[in-house]
Chimera marker file (.cmm) of the C-alpha trace (Angstrom):
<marker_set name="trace">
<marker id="1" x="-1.008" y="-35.746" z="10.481" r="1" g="1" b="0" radius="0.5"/>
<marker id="2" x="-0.699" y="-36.770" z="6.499" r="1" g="1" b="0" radius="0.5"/>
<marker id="3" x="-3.846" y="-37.951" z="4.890" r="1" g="1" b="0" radius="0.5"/>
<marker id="4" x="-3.519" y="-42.109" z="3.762" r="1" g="1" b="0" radius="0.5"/>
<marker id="5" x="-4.754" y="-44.113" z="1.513" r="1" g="1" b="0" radius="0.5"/>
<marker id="6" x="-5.964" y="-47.654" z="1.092" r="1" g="1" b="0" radius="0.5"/>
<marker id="7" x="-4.922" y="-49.715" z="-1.330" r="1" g="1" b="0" radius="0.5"/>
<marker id="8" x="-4.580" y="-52.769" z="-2.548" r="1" g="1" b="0" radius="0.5"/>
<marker id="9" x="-1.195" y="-55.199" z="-4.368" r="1" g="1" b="0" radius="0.5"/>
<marker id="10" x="-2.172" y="-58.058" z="-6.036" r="1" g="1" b="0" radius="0.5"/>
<marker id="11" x="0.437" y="-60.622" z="-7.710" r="1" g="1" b="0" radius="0.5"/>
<marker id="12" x="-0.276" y="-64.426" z="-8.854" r="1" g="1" b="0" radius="0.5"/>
<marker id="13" x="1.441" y="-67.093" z="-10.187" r="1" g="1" b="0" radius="0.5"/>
<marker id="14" x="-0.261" y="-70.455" z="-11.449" r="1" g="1" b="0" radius="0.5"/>
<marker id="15" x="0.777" y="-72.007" z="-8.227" r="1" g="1" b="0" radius="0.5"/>
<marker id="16" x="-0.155" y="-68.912" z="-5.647" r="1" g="1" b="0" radius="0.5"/>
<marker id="17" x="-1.919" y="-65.755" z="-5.797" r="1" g="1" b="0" radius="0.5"/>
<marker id="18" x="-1.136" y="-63.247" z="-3.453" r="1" g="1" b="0" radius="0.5"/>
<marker id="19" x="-3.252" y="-60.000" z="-2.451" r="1" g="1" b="0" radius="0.5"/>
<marker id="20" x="-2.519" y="-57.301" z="0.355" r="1" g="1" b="0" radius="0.5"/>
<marker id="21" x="-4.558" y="-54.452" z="1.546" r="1" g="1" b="0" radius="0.5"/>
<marker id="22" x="-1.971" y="-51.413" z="2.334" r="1" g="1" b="0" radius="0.5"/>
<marker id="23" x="-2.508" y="-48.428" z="4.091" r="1" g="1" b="0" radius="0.5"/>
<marker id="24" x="0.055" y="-45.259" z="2.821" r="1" g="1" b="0" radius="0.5"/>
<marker id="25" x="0.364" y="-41.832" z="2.745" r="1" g="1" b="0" radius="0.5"/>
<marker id="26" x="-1.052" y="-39.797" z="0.286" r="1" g="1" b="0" radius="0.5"/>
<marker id="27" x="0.918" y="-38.978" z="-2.814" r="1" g="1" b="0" radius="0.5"/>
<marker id="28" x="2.521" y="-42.829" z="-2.799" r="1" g="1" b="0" radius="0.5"/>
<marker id="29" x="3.336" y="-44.164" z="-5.897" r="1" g="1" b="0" radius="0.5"/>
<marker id="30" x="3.211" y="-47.899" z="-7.602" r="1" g="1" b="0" radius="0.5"/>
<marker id="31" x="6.394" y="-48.704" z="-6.515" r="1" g="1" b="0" radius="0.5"/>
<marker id="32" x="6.237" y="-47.941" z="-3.026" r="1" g="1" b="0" radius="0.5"/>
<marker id="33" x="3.312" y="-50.236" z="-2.737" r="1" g="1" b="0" radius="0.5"/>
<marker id="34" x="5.299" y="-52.684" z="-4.284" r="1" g="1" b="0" radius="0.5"/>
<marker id="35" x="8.041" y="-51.984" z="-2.325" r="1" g="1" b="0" radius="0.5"/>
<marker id="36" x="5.585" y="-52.087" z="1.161" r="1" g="1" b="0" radius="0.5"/>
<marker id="37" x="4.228" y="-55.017" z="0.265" r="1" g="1" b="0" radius="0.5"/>
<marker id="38" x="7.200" y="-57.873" z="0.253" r="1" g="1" b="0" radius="0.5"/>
<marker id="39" x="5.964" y="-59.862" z="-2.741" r="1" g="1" b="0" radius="0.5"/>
<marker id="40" x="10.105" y="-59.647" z="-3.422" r="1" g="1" b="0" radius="0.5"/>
<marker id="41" x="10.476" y="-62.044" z="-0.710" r="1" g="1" b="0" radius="0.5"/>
<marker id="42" x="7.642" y="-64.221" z="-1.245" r="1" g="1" b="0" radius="0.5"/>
<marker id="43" x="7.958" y="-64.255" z="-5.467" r="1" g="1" b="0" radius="0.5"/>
<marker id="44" x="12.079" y="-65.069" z="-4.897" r="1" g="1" b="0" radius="0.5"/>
<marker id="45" x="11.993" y="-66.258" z="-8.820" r="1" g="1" b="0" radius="0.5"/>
<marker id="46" x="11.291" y="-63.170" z="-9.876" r="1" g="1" b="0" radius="0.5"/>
<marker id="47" x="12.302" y="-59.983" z="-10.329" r="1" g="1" b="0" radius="0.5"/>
<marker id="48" x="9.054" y="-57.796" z="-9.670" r="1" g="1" b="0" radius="0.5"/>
<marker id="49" x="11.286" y="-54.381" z="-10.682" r="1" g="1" b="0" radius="0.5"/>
<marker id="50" x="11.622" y="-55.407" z="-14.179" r="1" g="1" b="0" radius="0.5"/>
<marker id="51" x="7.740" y="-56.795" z="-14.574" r="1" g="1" b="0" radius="0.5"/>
<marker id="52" x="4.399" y="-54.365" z="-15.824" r="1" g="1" b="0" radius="0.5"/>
<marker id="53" x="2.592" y="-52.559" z="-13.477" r="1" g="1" b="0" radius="0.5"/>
<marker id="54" x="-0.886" y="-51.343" z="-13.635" r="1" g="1" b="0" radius="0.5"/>
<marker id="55" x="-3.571" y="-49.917" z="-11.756" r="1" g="1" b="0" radius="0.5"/>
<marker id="56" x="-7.364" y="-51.675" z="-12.189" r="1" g="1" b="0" radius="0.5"/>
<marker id="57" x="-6.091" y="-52.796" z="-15.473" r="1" g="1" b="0" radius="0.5"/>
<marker id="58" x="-4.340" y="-50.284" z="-16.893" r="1" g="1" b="0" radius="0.5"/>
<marker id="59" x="-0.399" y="-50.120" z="-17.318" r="1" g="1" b="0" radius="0.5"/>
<marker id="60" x="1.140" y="-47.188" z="-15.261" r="1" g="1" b="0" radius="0.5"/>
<marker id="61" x="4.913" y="-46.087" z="-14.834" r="1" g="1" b="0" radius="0.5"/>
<marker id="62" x="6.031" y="-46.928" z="-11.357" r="1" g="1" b="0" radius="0.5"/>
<marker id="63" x="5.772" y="-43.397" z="-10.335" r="1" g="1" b="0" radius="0.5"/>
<marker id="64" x="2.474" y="-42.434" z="-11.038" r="1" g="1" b="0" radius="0.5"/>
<marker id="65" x="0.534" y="-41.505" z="-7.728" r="1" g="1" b="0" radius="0.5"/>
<marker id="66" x="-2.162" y="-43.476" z="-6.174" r="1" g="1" b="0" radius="0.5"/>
<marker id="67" x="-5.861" y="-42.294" z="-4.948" r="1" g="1" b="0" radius="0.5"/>
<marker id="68" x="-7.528" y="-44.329" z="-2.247" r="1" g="1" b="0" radius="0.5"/>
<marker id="69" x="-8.847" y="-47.629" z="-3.702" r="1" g="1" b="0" radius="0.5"/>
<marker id="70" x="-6.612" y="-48.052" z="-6.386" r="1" g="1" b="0" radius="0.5"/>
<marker id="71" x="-5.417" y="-51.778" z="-6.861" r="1" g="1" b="0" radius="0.5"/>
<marker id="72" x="-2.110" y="-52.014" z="-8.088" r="1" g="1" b="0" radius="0.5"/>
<marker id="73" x="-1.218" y="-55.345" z="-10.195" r="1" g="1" b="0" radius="0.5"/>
<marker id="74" x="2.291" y="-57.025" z="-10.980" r="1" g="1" b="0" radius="0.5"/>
<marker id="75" x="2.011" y="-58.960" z="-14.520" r="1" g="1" b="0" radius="0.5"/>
<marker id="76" x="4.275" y="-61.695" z="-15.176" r="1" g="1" b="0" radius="0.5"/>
<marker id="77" x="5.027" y="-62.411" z="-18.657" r="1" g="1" b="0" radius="0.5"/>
<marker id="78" x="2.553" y="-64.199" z="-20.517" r="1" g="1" b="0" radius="0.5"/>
<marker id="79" x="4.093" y="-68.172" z="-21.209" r="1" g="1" b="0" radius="0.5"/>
<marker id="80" x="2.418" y="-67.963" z="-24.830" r="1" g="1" b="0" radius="0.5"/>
<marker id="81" x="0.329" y="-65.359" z="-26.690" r="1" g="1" b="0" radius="0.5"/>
<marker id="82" x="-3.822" y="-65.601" z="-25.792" r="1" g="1" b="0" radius="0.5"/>
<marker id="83" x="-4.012" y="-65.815" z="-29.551" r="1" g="1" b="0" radius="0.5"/>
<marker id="84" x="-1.107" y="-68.254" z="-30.549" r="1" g="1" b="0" radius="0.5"/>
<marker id="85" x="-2.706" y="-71.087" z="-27.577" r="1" g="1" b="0" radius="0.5"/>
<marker id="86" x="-6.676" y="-70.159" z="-29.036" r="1" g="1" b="0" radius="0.5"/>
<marker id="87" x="-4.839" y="-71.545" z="-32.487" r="1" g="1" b="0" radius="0.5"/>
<marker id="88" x="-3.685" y="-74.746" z="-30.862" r="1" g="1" b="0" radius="0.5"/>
<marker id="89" x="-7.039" y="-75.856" z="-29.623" r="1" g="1" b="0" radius="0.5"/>
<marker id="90" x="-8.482" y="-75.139" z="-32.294" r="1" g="1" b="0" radius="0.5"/>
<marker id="91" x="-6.106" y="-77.295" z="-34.657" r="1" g="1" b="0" radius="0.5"/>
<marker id="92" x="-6.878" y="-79.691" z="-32.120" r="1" g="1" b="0" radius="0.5"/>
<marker id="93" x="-10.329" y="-79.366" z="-31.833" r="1" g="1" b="0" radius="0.5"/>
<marker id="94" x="-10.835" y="-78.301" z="-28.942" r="1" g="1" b="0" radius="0.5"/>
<marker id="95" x="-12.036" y="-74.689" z="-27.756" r="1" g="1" b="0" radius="0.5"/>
<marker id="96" x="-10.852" y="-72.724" z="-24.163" r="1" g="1" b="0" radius="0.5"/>
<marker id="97" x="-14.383" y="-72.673" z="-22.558" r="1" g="1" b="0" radius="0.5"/>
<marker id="98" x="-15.183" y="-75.499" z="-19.877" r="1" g="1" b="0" radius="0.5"/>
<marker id="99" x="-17.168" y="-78.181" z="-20.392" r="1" g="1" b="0" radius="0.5"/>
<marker id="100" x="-20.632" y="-78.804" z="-18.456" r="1" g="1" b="0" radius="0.5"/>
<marker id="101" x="-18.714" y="-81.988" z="-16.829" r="1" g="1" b="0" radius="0.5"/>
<marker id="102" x="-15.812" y="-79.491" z="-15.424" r="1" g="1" b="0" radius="0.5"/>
<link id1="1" id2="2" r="1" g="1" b="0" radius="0.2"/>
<link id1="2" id2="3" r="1" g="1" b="0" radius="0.2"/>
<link id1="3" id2="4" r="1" g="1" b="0" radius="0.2"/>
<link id1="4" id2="5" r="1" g="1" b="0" radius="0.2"/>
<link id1="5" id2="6" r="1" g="1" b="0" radius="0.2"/>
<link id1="6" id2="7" r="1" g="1" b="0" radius="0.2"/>
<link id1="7" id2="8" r="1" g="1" b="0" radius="0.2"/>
<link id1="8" id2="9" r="1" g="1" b="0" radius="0.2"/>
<link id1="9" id2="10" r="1" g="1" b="0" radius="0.2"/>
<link id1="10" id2="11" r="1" g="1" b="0" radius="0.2"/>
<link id1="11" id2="12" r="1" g="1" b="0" radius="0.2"/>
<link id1="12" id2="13" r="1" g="1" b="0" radius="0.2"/>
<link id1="13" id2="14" r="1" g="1" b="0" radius="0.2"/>
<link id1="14" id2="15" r="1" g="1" b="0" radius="0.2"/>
<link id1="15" id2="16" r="1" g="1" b="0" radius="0.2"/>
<link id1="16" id2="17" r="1" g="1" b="0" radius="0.2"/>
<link id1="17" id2="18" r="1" g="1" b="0" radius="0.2"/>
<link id1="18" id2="19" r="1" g="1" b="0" radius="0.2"/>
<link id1="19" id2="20" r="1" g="1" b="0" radius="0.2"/>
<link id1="20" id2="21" r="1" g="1" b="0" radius="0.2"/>
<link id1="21" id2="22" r="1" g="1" b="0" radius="0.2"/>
<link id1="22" id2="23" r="1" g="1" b="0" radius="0.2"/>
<link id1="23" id2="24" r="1" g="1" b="0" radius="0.2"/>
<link id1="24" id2="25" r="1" g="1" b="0" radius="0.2"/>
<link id1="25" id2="26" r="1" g="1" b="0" radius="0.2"/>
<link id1="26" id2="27" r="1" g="1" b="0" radius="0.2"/>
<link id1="27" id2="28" r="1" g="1" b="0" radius="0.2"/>
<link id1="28" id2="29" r="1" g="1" b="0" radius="0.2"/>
<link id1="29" id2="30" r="1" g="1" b="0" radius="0.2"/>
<link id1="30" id2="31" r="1" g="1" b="0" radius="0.2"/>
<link id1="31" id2="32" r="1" g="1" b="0" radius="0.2"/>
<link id1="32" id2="33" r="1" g="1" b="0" radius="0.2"/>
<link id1="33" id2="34" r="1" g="1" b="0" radius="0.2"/>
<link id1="34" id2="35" r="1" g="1" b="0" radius="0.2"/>
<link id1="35" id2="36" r="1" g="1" b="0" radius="0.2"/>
<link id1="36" id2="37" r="1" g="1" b="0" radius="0.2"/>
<link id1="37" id2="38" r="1" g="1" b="0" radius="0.2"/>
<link id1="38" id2="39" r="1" g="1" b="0" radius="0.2"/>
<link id1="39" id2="40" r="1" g="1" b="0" radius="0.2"/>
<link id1="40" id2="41" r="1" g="1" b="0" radius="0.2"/>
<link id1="41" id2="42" r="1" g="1" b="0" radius="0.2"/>
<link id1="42" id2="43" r="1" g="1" b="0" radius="0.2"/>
<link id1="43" id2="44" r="1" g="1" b="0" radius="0.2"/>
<link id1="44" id2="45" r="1" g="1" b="0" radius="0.2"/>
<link id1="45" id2="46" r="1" g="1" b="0" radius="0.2"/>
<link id1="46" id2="47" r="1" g="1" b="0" radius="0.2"/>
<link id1="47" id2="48" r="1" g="1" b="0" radius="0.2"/>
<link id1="48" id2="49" r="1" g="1" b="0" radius="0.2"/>
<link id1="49" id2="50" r="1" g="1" b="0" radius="0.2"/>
<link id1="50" id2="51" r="1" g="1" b="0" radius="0.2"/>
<link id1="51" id2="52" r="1" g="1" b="0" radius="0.2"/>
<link id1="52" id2="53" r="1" g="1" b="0" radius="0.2"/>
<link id1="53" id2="54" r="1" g="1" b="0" radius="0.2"/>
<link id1="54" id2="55" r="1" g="1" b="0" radius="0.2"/>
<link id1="55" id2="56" r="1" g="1" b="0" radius="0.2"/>
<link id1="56" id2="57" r="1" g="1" b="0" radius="0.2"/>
<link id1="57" id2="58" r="1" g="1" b="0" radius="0.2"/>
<link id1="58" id2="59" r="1" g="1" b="0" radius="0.2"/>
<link id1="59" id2="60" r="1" g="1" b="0" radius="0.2"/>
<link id1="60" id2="61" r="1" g="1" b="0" radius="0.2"/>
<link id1="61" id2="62" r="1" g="1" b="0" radius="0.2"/>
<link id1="62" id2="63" r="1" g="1" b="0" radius="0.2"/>
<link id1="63" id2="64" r="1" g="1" b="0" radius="0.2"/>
<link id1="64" id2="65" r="1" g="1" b="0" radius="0.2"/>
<link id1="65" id2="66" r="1" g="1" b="0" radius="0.2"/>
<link id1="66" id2="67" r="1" g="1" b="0" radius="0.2"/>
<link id1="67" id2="68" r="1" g="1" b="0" radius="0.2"/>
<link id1="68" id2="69" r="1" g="1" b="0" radius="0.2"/>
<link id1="69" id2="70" r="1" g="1" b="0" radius="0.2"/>
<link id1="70" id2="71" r="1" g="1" b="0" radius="0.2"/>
<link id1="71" id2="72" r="1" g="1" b="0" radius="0.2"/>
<link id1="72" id2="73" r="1" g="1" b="0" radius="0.2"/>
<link id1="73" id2="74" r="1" g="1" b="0" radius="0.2"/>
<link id1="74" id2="75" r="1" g="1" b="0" radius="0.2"/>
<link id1="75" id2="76" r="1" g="1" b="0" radius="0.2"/>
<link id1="76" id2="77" r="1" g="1" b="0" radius="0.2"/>
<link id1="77" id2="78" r="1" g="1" b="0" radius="0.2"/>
<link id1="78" id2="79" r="1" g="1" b="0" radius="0.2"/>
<link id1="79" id2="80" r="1" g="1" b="0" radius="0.2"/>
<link id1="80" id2="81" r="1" g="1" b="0" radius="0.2"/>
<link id1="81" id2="82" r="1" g="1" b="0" radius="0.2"/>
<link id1="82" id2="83" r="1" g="1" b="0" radius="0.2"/>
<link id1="83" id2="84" r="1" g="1" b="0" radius="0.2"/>
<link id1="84" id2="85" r="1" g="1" b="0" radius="0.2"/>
<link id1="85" id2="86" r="1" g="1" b="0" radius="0.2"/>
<link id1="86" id2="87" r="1" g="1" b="0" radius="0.2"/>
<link id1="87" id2="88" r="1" g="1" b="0" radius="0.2"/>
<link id1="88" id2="89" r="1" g="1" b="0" radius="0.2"/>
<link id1="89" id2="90" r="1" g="1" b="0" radius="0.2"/>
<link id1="90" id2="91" r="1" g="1" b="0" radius="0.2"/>
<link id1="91" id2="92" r="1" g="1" b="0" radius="0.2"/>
<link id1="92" id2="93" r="1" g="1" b="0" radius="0.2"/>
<link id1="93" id2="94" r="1" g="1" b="0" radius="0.2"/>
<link id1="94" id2="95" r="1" g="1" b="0" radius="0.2"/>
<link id1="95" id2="96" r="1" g="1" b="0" radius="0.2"/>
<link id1="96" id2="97" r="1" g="1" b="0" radius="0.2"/>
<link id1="97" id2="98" r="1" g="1" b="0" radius="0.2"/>
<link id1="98" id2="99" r="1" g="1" b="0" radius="0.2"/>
<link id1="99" id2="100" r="1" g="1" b="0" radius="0.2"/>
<link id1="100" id2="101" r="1" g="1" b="0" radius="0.2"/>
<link id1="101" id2="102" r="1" g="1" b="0" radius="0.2"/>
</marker_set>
């Protein structure tokens, strides 16, 4: 019997976050966690094979190997630079933290 791994696919959008935990067999790589767990079907708009991958934060190539633990995330492209929005508020007046009456 092969050794497996557990590990974990996370995707969100503003809308819906979605997380799975996966078992596999050792020596899996990103992409066949992507691949096992159907975020293509759920995520319809888009198309997860073009999108960055990484693994706890880091960006990976699809083919790198997972160990047991690893969480693998999908990143969707950013809808305007961190730096470029910090810019706006601040021309406005305003800053990103929330307020104590959130």
């Amino acid at each position: 019997m092969a050794a497996e791994i557990e590990v974990e696919v996370v995707f969100g959008i503003p809308e819906r976050q979605r997380l799975v935990c996966l078992t596999l067999q050792a020596g899996a790589t990103v992409a066949d966690a992507i691949e096992k767990s159907g975020f293509a079907g759920d995520f319809t708009d888009y198309d997860l094979s073009s999108l960055s991958v990484g693994v706890w934060g880091q960006i990976v190539a699809r083919d790198a190997v997972l160990s047991a633990g690893d969480r693998v995330e999908i990143y969707r492209p950013l809808q305007m630079d961190p730096r470029e929005a910090r810019r706006r508020l601040a021309a406005a007046g305003q800053t990103m933290r929330k307020s104590d009456a959130d």
